[in-house]
PDB file with one MODEL, atoms N, CA, C and O in Angstrom:
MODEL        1
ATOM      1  N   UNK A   1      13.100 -12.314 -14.455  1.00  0.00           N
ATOM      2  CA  UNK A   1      12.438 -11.254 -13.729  1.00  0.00           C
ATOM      3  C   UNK A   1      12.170 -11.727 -12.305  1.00  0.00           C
ATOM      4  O   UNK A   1      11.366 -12.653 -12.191  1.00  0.00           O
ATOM      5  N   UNK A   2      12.746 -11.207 -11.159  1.00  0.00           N
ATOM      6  CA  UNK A   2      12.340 -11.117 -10.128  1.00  0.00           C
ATOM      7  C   UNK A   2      11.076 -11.001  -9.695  1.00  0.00           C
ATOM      8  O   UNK A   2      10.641 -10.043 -10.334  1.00  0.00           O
ATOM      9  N   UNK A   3      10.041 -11.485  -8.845  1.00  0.00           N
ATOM     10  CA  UNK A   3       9.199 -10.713  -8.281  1.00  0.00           C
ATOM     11  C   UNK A   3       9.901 -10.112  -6.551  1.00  0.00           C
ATOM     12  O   UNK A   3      10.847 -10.488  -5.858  1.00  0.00           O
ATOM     13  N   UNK A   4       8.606  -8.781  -6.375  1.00  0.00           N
ATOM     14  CA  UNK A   4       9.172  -8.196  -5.276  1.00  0.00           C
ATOM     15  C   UNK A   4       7.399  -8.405  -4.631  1.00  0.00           C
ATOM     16  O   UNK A   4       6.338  -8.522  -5.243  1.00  0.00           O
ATOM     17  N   UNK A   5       7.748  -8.379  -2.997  1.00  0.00           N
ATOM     18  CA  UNK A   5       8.804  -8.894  -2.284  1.00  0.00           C
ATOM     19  C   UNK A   5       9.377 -10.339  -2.392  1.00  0.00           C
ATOM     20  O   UNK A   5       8.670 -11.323  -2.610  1.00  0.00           O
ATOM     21  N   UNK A   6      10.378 -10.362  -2.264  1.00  0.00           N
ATOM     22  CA  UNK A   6      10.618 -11.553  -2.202  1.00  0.00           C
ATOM     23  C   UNK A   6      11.413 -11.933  -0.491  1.00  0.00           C
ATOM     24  O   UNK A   6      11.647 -13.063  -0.061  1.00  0.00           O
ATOM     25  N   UNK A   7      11.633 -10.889   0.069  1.00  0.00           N
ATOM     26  CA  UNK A   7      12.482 -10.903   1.425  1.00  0.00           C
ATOM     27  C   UNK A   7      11.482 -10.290   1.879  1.00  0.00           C
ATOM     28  O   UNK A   7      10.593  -9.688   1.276  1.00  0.00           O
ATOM     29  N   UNK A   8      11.753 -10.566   3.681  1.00  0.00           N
ATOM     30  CA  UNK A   8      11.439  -9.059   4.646  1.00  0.00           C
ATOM     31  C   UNK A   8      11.970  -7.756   4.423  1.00  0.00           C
ATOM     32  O   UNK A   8      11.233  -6.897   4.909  1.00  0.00           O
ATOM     33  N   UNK A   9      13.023  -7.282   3.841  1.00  0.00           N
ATOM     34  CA  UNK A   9      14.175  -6.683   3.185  1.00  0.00           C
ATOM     35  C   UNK A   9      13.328  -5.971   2.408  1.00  0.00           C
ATOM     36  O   UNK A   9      12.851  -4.892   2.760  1.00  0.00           O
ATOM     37  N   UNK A  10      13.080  -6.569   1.243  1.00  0.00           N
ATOM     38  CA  UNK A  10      12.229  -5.680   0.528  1.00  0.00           C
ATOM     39  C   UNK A  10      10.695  -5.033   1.105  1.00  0.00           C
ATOM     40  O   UNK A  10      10.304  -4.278   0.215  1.00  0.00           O
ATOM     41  N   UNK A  11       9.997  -5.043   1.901  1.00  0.00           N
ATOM     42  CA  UNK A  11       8.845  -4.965   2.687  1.00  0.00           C
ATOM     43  C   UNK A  11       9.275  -4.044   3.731  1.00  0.00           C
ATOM     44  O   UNK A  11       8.374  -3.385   4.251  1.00  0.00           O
ATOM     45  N   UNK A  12      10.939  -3.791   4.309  1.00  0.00           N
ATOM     46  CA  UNK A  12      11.382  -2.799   4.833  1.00  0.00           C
ATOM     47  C   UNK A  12      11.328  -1.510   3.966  1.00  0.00           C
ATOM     48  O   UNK A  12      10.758  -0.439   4.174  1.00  0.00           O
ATOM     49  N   UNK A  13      12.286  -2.045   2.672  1.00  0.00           N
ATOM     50  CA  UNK A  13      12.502  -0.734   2.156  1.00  0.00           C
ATOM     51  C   UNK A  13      11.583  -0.287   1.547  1.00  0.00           C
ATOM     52  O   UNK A  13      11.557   0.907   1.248  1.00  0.00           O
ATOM     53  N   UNK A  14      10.445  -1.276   1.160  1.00  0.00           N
ATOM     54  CA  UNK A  14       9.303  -0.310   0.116  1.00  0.00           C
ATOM     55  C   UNK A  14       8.131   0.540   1.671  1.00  0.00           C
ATOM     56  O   UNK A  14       7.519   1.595   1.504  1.00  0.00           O
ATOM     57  N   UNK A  15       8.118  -0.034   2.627  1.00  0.00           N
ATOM     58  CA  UNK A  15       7.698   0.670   3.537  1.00  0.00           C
ATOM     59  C   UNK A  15       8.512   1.929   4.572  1.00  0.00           C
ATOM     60  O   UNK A  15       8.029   2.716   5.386  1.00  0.00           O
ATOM     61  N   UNK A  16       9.874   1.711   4.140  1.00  0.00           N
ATOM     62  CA  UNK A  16      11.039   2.605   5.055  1.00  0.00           C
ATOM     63  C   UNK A  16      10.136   2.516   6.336  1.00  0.00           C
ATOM     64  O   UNK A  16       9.551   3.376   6.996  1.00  0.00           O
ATOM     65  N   UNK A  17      10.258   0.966   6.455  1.00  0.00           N
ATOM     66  CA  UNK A  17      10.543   0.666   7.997  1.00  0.00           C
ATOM     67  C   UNK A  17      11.941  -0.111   8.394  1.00  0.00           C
ATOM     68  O   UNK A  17      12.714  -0.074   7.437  1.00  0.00           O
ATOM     69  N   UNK A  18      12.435  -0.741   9.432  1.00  0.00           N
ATOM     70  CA  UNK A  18      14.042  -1.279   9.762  1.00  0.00           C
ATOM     71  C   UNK A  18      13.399  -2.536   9.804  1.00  0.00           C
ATOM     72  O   UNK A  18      12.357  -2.761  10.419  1.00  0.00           O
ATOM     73  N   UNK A  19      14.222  -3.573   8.953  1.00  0.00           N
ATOM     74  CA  UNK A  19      14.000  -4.840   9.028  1.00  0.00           C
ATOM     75  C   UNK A  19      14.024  -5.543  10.160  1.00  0.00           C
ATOM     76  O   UNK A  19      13.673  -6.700   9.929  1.00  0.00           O
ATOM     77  N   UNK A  20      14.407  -5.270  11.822  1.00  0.00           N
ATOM     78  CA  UNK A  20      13.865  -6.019  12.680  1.00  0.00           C
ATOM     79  C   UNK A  20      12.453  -5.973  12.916  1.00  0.00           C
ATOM     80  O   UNK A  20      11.657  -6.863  13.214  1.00  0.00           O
ATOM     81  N   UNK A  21      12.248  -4.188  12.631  1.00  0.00           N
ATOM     82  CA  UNK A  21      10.899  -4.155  12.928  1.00  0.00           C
ATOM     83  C   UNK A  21       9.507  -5.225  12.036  1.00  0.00           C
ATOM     84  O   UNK A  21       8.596  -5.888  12.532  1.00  0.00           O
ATOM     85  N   UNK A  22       9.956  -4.948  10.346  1.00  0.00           N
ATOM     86  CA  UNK A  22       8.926  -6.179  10.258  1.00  0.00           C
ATOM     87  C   UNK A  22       9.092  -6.895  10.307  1.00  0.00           C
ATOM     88  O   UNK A  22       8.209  -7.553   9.757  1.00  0.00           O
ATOM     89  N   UNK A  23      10.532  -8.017  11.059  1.00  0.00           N
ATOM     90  CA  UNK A  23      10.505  -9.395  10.972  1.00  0.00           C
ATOM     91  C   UNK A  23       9.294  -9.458  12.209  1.00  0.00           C
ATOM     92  O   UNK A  23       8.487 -10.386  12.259  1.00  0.00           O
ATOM     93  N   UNK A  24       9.302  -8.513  13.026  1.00  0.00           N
ATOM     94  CA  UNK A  24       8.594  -8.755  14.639  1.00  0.00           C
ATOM     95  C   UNK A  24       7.420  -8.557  14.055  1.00  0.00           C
ATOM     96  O   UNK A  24       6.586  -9.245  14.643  1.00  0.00           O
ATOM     97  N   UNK A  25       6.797  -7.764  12.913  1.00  0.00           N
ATOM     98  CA  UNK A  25       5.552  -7.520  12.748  1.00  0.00           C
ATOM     99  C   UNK A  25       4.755  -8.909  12.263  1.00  0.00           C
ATOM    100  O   UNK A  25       3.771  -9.410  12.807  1.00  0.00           O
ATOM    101  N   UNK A  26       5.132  -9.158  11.640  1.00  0.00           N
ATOM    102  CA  UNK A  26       5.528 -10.757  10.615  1.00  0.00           C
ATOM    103  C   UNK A  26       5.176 -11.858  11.625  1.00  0.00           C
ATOM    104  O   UNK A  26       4.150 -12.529  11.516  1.00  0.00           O
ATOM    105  N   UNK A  27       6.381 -12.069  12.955  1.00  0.00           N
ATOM    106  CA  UNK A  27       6.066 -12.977  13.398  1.00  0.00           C
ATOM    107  C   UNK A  27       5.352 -12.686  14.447  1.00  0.00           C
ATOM    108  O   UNK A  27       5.467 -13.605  15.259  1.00  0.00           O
ATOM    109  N   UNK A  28       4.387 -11.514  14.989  1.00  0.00           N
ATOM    110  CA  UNK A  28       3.780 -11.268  16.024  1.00  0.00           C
ATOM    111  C   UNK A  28       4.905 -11.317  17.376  1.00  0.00           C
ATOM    112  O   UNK A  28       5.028 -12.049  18.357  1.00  0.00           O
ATOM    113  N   UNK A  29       5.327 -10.621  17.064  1.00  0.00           N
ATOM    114  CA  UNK A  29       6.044  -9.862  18.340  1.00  0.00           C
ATOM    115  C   UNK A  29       6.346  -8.383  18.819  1.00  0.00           C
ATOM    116  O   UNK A  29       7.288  -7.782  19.335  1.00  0.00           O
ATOM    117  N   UNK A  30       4.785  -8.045  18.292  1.00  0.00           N
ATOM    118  CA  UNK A  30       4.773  -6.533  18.549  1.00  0.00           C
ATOM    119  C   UNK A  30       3.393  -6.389  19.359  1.00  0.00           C
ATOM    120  O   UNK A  30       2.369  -7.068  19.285  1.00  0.00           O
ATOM    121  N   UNK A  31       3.702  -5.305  20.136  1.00  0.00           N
ATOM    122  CA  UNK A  31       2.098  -4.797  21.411  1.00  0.00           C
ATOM    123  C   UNK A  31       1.634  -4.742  20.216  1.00  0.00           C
ATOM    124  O   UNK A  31       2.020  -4.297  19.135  1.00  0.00           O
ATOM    125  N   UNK A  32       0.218  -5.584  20.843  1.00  0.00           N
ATOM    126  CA  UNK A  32      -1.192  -5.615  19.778  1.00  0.00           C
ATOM    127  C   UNK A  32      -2.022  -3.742  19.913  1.00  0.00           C
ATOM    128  O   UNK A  32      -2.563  -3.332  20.940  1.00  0.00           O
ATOM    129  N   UNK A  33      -1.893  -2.947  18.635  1.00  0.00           N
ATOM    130  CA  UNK A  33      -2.030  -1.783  18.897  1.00  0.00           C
ATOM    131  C   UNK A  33      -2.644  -1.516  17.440  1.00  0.00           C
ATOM    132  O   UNK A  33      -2.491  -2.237  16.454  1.00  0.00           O
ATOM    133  N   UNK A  34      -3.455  -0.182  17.529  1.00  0.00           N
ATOM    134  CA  UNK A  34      -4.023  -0.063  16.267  1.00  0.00           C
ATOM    135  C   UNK A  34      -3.057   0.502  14.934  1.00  0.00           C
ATOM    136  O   UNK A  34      -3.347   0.440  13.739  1.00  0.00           O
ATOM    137  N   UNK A  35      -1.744   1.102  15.604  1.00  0.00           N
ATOM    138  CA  UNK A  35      -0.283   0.955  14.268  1.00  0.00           C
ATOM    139  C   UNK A  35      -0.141  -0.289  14.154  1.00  0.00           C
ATOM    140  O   UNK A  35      -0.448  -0.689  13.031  1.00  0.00           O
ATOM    141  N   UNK A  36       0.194  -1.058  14.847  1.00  0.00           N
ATOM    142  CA  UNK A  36       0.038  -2.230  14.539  1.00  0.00           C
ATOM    143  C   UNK A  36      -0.290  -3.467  13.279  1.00  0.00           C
ATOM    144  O   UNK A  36       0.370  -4.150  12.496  1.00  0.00           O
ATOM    145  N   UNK A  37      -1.846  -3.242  13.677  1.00  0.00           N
ATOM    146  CA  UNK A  37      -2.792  -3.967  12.706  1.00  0.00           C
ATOM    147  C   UNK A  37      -2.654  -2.875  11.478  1.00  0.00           C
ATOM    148  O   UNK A  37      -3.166  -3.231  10.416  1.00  0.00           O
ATOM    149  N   UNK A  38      -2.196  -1.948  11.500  1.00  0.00           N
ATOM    150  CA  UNK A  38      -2.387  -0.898  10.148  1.00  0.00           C
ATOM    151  C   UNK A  38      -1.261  -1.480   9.138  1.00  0.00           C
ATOM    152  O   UNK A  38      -1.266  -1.638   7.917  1.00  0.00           O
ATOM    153  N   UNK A  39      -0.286  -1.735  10.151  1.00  0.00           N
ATOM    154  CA  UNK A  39       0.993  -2.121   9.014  1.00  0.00           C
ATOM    155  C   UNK A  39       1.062  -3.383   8.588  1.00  0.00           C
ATOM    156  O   UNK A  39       1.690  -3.788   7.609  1.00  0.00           O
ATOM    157  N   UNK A  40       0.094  -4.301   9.689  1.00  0.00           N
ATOM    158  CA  UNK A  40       0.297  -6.003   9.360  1.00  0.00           C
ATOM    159  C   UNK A  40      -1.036  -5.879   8.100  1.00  0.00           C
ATOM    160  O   UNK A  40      -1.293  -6.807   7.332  1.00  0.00           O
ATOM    161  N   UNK A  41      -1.714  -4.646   8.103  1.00  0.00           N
ATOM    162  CA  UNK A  41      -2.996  -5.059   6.606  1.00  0.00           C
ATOM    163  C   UNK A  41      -2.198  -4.305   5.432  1.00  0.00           C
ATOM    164  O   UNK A  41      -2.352  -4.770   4.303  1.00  0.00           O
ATOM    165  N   UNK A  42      -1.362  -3.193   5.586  1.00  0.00           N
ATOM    166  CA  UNK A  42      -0.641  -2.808   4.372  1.00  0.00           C
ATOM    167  C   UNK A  42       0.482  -3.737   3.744  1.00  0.00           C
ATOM    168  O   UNK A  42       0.752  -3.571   2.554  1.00  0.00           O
ATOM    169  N   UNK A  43       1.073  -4.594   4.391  1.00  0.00           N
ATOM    170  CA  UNK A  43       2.501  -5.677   4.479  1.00  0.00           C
ATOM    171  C   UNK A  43       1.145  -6.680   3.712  1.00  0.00           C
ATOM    172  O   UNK A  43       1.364  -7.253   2.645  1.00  0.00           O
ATOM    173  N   UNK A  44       0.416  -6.735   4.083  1.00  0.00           N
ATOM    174  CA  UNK A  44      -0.445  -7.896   3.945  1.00  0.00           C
ATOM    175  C   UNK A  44      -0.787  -7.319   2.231  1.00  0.00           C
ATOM    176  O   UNK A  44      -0.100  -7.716   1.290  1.00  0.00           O
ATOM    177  N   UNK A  45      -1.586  -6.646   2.109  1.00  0.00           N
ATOM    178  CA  UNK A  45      -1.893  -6.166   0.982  1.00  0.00           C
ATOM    179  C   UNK A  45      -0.777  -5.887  -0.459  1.00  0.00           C
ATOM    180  O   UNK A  45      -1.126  -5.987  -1.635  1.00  0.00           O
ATOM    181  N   UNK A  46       0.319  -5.600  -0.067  1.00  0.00           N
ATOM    182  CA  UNK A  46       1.707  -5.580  -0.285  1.00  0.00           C
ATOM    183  C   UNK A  46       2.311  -6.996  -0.781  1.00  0.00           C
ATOM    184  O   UNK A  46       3.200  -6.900  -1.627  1.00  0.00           O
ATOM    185  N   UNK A  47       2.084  -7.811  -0.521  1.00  0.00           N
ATOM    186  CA  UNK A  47       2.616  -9.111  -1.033  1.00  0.00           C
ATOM    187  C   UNK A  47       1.113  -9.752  -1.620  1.00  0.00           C
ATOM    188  O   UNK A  47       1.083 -10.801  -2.262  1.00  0.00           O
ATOM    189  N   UNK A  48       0.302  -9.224  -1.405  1.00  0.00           N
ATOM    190  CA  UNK A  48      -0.764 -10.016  -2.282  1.00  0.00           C
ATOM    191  C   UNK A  48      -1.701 -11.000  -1.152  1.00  0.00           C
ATOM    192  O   UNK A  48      -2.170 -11.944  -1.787  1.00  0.00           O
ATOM    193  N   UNK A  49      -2.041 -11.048   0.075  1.00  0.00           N
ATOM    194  CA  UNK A  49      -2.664 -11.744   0.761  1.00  0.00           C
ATOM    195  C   UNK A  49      -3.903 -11.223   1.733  1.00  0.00           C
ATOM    196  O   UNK A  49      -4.464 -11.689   2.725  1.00  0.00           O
ATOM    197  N   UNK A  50      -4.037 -10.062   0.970  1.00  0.00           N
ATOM    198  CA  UNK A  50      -5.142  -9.149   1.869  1.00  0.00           C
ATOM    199  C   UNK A  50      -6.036  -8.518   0.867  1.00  0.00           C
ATOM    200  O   UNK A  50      -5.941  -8.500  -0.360  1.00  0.00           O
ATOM    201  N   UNK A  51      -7.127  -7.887   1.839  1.00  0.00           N
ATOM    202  CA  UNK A  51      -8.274  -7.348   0.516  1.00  0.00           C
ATOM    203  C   UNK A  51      -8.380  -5.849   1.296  1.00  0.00           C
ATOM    204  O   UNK A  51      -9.087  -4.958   0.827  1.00  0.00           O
TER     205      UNK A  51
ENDMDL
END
């Protein structure tokens, strides 16, 4: 059994966002903006590292 996510890949498609976009979210290379922080606490929450 797989777990998911296991890629950025998967964190694209369960969000249908484009995988450059969350590699940049990921590594902070996006204008600090309140979409922003919305998607880095759902990505966050999403793999298990947020409350």
């Amino acid at each position: 059994m797989k777990l998911k996510p296991s890629s950025q890949s998967d964190i694209a498609d369960h969000f249908g966002l484009s995988k450059p976009y969350v590699n940049q979210l990921i590594n902070g290379r996006v204008a600090p903006t309140e979409n922003t922080d919305e998607w880095i606490k759902k990505i966050c929450l999403y793999v298990g590292i947020g409350s």
